[in-house]
mmCIF file of the C-alpha atoms, coordinates in Angstrom:
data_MODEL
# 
_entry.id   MODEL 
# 
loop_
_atom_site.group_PDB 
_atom_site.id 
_atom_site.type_symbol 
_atom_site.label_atom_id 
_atom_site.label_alt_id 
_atom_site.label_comp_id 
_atom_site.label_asym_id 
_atom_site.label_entity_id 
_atom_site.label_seq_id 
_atom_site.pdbx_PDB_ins_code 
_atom_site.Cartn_x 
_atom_site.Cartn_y 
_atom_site.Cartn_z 
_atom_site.occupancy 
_atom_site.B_iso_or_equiv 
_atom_site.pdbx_formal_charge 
_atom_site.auth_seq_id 
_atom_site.auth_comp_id 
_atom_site.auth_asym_id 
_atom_site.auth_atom_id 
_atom_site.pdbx_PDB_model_num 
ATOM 1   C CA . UNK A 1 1   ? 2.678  -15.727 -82.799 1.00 0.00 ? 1   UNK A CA 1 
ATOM 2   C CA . UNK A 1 2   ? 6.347  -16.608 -83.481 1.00 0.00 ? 2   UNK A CA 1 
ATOM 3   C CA . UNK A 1 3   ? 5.935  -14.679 -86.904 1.00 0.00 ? 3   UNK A CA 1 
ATOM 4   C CA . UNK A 1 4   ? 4.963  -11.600 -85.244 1.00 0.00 ? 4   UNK A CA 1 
ATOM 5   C CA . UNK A 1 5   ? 7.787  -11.888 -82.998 1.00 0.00 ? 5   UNK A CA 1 
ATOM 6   C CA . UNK A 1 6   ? 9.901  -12.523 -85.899 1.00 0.00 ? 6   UNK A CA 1 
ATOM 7   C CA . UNK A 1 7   ? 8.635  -9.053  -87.651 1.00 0.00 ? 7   UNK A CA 1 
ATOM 8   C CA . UNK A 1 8   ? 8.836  -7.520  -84.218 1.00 0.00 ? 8   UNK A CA 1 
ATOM 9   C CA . UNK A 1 9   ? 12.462 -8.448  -84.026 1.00 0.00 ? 9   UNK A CA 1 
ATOM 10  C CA . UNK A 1 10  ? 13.704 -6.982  -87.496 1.00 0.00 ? 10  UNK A CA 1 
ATOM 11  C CA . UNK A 1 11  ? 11.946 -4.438  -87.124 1.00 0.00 ? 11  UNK A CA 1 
ATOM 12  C CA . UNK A 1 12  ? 12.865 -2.820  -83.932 1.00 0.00 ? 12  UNK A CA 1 
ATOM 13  C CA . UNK A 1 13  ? 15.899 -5.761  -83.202 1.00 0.00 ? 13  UNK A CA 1 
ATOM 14  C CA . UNK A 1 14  ? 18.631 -3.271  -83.759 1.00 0.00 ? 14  UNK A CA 1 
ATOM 15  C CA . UNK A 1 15  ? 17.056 -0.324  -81.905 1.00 0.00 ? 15  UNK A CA 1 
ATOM 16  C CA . UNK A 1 16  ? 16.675 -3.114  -79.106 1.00 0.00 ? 16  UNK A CA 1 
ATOM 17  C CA . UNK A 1 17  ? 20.368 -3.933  -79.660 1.00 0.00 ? 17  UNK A CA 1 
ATOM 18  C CA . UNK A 1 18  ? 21.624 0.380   -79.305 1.00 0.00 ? 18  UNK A CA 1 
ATOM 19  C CA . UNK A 1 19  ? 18.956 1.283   -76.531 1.00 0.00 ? 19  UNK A CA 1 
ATOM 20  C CA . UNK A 1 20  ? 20.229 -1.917  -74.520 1.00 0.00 ? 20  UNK A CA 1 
ATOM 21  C CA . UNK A 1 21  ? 23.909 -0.899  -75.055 1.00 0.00 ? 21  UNK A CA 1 
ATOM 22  C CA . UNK A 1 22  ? 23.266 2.709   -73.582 1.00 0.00 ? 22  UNK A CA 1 
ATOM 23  C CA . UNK A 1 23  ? 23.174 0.758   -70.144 1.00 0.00 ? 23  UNK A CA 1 
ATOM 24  C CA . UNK A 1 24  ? 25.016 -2.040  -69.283 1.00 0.00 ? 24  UNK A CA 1 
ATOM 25  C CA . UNK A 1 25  ? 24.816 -4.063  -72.110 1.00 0.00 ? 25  UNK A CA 1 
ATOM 26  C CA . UNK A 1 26  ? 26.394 -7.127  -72.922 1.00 0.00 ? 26  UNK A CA 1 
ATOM 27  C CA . UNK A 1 27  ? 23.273 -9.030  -73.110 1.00 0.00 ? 27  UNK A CA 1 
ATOM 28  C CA . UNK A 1 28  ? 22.058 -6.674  -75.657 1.00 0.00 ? 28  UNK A CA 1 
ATOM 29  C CA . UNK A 1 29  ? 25.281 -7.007  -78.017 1.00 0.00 ? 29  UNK A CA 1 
ATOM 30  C CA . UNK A 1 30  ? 25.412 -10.629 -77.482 1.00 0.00 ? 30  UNK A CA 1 
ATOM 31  C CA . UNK A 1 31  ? 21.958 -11.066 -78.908 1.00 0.00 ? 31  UNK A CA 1 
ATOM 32  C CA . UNK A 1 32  ? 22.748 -8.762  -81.586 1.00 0.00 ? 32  UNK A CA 1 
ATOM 33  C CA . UNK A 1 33  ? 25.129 -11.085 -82.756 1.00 0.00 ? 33  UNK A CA 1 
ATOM 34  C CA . UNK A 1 34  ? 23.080 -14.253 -82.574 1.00 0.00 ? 34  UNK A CA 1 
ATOM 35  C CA . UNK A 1 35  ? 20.260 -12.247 -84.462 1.00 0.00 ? 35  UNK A CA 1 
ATOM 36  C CA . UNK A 1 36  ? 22.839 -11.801 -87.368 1.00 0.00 ? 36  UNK A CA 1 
ATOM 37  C CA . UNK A 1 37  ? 23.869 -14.975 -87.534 1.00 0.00 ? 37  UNK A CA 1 
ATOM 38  C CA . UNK A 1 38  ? 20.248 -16.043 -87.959 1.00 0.00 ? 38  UNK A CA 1 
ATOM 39  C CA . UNK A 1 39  ? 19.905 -13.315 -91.192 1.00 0.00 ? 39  UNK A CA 1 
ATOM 40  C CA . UNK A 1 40  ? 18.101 -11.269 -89.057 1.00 0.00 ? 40  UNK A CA 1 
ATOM 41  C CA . UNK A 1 41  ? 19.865 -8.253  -89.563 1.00 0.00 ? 41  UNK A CA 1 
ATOM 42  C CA . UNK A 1 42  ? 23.681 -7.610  -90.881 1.00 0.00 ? 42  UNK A CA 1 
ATOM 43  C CA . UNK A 1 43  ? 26.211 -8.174  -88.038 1.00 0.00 ? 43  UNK A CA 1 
ATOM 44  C CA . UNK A 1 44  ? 27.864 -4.980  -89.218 1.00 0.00 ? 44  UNK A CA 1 
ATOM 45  C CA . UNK A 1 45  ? 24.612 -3.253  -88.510 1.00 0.00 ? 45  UNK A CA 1 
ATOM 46  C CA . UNK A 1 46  ? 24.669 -5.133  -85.083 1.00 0.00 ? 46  UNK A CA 1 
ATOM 47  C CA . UNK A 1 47  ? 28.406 -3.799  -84.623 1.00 0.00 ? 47  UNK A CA 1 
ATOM 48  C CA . UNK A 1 48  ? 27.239 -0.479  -85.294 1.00 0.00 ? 48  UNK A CA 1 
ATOM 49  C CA . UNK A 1 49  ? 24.052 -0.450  -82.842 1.00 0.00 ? 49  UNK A CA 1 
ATOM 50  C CA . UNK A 1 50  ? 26.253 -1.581  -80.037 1.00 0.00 ? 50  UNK A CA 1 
ATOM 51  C CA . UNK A 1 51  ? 29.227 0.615   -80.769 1.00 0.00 ? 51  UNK A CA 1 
ATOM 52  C CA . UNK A 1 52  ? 26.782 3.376   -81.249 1.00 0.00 ? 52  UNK A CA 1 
ATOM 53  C CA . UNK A 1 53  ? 25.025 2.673   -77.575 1.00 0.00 ? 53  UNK A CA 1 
ATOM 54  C CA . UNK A 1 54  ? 27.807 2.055   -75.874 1.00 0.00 ? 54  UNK A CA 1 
ATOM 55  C CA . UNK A 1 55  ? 29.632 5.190   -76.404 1.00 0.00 ? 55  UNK A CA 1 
ATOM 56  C CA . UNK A 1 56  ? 26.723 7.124   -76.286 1.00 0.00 ? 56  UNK A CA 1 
ATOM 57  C CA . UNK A 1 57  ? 25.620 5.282   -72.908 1.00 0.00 ? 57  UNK A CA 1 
ATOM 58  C CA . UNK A 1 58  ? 28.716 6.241   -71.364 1.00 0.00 ? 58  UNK A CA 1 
ATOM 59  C CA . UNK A 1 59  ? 29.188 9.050   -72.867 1.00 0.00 ? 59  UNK A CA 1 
ATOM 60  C CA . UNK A 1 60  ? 26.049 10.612  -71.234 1.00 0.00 ? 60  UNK A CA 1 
ATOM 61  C CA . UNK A 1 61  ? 27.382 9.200   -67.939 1.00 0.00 ? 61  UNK A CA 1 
ATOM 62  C CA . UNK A 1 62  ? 30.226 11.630  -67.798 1.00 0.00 ? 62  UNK A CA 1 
ATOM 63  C CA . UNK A 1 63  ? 28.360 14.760  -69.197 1.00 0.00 ? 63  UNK A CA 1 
ATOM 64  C CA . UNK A 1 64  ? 26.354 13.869  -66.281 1.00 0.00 ? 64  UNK A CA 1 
ATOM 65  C CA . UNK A 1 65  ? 29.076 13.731  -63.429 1.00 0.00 ? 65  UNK A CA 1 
ATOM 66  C CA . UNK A 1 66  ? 30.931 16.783  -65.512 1.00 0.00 ? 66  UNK A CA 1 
ATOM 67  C CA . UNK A 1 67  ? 27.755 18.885  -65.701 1.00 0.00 ? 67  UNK A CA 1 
ATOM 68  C CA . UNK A 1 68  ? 25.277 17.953  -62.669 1.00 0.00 ? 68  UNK A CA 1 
ATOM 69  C CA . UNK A 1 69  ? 28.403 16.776  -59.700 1.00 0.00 ? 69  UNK A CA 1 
ATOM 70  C CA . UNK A 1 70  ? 26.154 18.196  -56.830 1.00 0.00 ? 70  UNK A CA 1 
ATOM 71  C CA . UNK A 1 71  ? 22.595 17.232  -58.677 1.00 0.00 ? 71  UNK A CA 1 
ATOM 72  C CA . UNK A 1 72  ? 21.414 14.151  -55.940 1.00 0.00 ? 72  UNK A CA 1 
ATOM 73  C CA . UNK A 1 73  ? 21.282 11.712  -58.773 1.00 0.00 ? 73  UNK A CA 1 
ATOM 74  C CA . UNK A 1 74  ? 25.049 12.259  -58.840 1.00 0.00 ? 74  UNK A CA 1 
ATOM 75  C CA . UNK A 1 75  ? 25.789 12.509  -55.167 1.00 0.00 ? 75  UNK A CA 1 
ATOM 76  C CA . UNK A 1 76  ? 23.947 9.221   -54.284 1.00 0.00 ? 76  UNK A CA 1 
ATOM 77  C CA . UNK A 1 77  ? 25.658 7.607   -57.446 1.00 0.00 ? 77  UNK A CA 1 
ATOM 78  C CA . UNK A 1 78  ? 28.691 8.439   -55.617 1.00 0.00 ? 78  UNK A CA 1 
ATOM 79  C CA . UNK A 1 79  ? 27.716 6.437   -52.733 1.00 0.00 ? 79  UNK A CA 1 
ATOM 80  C CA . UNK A 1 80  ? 27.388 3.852   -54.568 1.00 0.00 ? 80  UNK A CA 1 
ATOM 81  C CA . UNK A 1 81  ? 29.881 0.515   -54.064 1.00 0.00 ? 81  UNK A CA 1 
ATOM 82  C CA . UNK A 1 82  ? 32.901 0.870   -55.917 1.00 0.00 ? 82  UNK A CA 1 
ATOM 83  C CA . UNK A 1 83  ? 33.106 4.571   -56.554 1.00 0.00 ? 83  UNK A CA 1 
ATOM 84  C CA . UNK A 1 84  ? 35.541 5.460   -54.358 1.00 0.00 ? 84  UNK A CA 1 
ATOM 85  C CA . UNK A 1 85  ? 37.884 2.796   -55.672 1.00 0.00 ? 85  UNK A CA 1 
ATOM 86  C CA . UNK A 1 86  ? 36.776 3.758   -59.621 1.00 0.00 ? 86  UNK A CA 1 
ATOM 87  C CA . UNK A 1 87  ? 37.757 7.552   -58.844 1.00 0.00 ? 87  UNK A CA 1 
ATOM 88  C CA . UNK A 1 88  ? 41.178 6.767   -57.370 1.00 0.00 ? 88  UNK A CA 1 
ATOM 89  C CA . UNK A 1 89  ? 41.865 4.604   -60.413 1.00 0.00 ? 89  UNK A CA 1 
ATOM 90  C CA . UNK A 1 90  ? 40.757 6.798   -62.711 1.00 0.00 ? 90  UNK A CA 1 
ATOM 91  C CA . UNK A 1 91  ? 43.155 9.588   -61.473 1.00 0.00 ? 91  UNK A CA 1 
ATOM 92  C CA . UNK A 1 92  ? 46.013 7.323   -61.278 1.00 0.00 ? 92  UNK A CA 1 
ATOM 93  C CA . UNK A 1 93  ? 45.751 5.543   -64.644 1.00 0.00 ? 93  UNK A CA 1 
ATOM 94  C CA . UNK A 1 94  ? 42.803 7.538   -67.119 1.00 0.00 ? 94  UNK A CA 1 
ATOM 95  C CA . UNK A 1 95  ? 43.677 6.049   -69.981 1.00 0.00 ? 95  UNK A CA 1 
ATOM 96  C CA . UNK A 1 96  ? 43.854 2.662   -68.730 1.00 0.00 ? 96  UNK A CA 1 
ATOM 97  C CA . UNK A 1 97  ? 40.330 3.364   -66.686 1.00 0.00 ? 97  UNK A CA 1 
ATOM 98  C CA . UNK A 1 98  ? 38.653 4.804   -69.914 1.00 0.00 ? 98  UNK A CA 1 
ATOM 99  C CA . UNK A 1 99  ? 39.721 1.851   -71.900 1.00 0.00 ? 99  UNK A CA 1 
ATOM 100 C CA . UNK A 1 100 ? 38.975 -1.065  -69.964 1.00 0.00 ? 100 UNK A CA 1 
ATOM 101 C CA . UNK A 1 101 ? 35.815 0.615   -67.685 1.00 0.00 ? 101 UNK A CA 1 
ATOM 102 C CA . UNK A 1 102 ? 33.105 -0.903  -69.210 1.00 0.00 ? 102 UNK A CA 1 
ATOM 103 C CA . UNK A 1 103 ? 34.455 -4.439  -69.524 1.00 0.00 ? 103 UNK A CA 1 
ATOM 104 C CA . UNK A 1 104 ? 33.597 -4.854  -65.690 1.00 0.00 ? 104 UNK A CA 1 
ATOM 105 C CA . UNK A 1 105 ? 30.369 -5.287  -65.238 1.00 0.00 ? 105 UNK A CA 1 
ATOM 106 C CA . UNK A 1 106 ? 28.110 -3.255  -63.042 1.00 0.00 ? 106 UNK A CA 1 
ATOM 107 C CA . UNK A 1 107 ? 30.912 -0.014  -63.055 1.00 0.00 ? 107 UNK A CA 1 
ATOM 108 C CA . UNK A 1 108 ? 30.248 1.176   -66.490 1.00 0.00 ? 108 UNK A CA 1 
ATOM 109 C CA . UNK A 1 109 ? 27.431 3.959   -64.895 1.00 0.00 ? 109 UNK A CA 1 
ATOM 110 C CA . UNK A 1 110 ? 30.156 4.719   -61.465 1.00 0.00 ? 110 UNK A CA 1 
ATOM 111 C CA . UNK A 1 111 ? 32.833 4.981   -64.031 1.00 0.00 ? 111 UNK A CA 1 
ATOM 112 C CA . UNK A 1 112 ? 31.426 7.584   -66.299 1.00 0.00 ? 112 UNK A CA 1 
ATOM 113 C CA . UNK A 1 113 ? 30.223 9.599   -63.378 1.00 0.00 ? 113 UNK A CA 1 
ATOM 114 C CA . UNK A 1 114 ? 33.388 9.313   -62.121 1.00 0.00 ? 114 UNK A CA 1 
ATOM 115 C CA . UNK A 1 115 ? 35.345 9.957   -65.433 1.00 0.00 ? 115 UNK A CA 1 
ATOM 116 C CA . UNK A 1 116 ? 32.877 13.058  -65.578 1.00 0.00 ? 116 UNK A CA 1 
ATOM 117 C CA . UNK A 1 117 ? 34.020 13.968  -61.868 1.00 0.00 ? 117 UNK A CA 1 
ATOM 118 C CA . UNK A 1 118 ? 37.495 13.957  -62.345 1.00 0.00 ? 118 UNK A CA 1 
ATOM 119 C CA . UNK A 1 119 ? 39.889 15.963  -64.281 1.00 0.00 ? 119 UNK A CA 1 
ATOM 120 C CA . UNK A 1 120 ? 40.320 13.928  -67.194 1.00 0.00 ? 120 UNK A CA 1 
ATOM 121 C CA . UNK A 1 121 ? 39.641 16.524  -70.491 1.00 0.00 ? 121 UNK A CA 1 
ATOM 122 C CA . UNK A 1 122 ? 36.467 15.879  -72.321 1.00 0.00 ? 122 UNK A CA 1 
ATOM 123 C CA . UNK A 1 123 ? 38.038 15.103  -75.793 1.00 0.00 ? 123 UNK A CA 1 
ATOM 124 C CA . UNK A 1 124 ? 40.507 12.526  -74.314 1.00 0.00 ? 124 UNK A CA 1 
ATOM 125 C CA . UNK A 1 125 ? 37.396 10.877  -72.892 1.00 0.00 ? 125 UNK A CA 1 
ATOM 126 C CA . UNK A 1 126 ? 35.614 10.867  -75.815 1.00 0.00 ? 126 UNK A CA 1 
ATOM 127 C CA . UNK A 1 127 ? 38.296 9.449   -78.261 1.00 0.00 ? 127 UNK A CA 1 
ATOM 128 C CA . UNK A 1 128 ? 39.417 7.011   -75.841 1.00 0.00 ? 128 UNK A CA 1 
ATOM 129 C CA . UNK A 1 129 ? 35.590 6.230   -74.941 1.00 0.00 ? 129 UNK A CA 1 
ATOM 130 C CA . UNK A 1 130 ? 34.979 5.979   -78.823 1.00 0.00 ? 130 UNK A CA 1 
ATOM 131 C CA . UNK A 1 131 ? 37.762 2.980   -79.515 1.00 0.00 ? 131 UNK A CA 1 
ATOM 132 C CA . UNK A 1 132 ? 36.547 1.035   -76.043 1.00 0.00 ? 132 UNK A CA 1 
ATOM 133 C CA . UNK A 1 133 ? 32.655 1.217   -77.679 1.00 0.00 ? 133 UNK A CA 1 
ATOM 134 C CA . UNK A 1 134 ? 34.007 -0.096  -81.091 1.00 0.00 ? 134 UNK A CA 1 
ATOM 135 C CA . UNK A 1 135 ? 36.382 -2.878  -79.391 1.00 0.00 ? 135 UNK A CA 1 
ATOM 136 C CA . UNK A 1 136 ? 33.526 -3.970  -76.987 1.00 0.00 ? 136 UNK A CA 1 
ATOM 137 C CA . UNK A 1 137 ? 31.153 -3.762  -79.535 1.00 0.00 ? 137 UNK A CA 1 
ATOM 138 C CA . UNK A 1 138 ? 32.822 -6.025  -81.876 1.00 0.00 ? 138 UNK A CA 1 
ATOM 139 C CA . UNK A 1 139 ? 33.749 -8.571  -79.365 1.00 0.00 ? 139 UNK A CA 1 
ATOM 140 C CA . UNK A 1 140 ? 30.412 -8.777  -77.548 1.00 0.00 ? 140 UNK A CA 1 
ATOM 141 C CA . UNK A 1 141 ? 28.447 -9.280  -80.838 1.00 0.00 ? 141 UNK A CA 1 
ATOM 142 C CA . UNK A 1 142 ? 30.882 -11.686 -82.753 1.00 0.00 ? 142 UNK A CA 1 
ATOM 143 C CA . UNK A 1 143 ? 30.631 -13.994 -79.069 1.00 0.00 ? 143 UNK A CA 1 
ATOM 144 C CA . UNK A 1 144 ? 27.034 -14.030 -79.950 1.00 0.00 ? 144 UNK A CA 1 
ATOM 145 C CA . UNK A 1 145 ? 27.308 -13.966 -83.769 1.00 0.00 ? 145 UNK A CA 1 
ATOM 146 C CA . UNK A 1 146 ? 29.864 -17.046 -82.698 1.00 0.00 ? 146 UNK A CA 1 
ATOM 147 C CA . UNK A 1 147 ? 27.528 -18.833 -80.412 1.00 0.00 ? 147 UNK A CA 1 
ATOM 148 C CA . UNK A 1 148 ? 24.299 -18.716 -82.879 1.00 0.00 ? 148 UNK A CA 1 
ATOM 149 C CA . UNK A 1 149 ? 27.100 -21.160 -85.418 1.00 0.00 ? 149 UNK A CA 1 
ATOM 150 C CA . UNK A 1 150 ? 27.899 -23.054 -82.226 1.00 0.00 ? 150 UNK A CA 1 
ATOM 151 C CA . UNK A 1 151 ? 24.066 -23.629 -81.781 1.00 0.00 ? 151 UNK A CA 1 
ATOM 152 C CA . UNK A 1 152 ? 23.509 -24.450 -84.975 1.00 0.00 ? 152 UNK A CA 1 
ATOM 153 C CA . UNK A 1 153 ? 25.730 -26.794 -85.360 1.00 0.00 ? 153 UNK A CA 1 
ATOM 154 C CA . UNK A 1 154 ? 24.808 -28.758 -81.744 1.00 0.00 ? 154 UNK A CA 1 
ATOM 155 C CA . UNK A 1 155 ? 21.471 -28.305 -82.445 1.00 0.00 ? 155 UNK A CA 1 
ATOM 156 C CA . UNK A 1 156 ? 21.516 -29.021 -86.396 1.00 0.00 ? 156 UNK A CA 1 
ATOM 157 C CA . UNK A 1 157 ? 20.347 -27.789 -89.757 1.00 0.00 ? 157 UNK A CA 1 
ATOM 158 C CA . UNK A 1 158 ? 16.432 -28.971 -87.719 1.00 0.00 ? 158 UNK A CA 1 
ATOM 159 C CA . UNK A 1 159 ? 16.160 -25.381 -86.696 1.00 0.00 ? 159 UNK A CA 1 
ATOM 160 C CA . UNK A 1 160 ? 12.884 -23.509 -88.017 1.00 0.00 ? 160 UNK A CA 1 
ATOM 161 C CA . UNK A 1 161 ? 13.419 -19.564 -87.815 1.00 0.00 ? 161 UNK A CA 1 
ATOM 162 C CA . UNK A 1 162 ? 10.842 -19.242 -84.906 1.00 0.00 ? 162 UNK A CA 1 
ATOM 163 C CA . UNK A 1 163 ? 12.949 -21.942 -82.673 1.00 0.00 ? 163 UNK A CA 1 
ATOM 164 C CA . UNK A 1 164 ? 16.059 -19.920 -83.418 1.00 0.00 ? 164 UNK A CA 1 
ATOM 165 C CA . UNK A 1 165 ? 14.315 -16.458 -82.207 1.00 0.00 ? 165 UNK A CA 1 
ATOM 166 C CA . UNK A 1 166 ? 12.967 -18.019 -79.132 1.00 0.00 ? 166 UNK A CA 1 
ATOM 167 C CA . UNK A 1 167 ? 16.168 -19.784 -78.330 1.00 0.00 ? 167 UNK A CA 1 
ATOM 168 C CA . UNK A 1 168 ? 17.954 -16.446 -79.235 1.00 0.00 ? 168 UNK A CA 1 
ATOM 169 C CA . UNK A 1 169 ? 15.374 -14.878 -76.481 1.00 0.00 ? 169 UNK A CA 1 
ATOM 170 C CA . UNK A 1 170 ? 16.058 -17.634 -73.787 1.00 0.00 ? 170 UNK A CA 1 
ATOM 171 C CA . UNK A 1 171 ? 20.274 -17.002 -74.418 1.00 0.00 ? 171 UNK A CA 1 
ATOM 172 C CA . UNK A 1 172 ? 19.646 -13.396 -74.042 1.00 0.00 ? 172 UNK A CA 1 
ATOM 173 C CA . UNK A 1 173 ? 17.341 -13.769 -70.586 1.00 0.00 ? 173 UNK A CA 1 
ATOM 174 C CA . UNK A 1 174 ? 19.736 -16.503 -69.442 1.00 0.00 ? 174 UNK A CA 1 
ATOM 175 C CA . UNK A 1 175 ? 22.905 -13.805 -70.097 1.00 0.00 ? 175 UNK A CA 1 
ATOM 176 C CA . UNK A 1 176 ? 20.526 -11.065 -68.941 1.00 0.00 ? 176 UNK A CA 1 
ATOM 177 C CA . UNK A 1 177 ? 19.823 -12.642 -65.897 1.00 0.00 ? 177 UNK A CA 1 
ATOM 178 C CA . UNK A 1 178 ? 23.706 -14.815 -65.116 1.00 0.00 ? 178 UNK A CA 1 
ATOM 179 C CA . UNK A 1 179 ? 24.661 -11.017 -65.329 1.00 0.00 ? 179 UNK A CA 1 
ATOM 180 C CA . UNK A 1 180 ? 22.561 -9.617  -62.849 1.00 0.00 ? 180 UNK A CA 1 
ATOM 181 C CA . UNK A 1 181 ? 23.725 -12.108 -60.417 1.00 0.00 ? 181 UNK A CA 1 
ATOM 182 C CA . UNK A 1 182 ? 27.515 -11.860 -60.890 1.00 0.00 ? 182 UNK A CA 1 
ATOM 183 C CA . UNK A 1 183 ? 26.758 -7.838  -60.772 1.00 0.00 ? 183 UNK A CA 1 
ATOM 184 C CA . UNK A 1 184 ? 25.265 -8.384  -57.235 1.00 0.00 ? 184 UNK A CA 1 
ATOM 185 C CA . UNK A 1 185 ? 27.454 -10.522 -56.372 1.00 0.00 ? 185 UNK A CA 1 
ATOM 186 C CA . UNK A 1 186 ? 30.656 -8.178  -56.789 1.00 0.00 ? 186 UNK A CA 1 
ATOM 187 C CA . UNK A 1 187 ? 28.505 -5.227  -55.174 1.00 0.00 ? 187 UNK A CA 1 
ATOM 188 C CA . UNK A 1 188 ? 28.054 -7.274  -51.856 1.00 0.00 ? 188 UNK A CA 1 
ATOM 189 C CA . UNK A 1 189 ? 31.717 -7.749  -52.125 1.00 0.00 ? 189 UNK A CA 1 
ATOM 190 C CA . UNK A 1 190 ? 32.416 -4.060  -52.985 1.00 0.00 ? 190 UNK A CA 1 
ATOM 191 C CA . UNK A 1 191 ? 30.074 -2.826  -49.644 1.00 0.00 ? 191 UNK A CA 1 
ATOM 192 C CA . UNK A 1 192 ? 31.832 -5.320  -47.499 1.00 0.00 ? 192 UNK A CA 1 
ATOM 193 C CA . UNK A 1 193 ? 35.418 -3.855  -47.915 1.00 0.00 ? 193 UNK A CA 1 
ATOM 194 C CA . UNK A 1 194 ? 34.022 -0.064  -47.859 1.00 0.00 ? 194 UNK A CA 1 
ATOM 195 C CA . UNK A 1 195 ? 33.468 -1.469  -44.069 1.00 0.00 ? 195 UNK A CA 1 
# 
């Protein structure tokens, strides 16, 4: 079982690692990172799968707002908690907003639509979108490239590879899921000051 997860993993780990970067995905990069520290797979590769999905994630995001503002995908998106707030900020400070966007969690989707929305000029977007995907992408997999030597070294040298993929699965479902709660968290918070 754990050797078929084990293929599983190099085999489709880094397409795992870009696909769960085109959302919001820290969890994704993190575990790209611990997967490289176990020889999985090359943590450039992982740098490169994250960069990769997170610009392209995000990127997608504003051709959407740019291209399809009154689709109803788009106009419920804009209901969404936060939006109004994301928009302003984007106008006031774009390069600022484009930069540091997808470092909060949860507002990397509203701020692409809204990036796409406003008048910032698609090439500015993407260049500035392009050196926020390699920073993030870089710091989220070296945290988990960092904690897979921290394991290791609490844990031991005891580790056989199957222990370190399924404790490399229960980090990413315990980030996966910490995530989730701080995300609604912050969006009950958001809805109670639209009020």
């Amino acid at each position: 079982m754990t050797e078929a997860i084990h293929h599983f993993i190099e085999q489709y780990g880094l397409l795992a690692v870009f696909l769960g970067c085109v959302a919001e995905g820290e969890s994704a990069a993190i575990l790209g990172g611990f997967f490289a520290h176990q020889h999985i797979f090359v943590l450039w590769h992982a740098f490169v799968a994250a960069a990769l999905g997170a610009f392209l994630g995000d990127t997608g995001f504003f051709m959407l707002g740019r291209s399809f503002a009154d689709h109803r995908y788009v106009v419920r998106l804009r209901r969404r908690p936060g939006f109004r707030r994301a928009y302003r900020l984007l106008n006031t400070h774009p390069n600022i907003f484009v930069l540091s966007n997808r470092y909060v969690y949860g507002m990397r989707l509203v701020g692409g639509i809204a990036a796409g929305l406003s008048t910032i000029a698609a090439p500015r977007f993407v260049i500035l979108n392009a050196i926020s995907s390699v920073i993030w992408a870089v710091l989220f997999s070296s945290i988990g490239y960092v904690f897979g030597l921290g394991a290791e070294h609490f844990v031991g040298q005891a580790f056989l590879r199957h222990e370190r993929l399924l404790i490399g699965l229960g980090i990413g479902l315990t980030v996966a899921i910490l995530a989730w709660l701080i995300a609604r968290h912050i969006a009950k918070r958001e809805r109670a000051k639209e009020f």
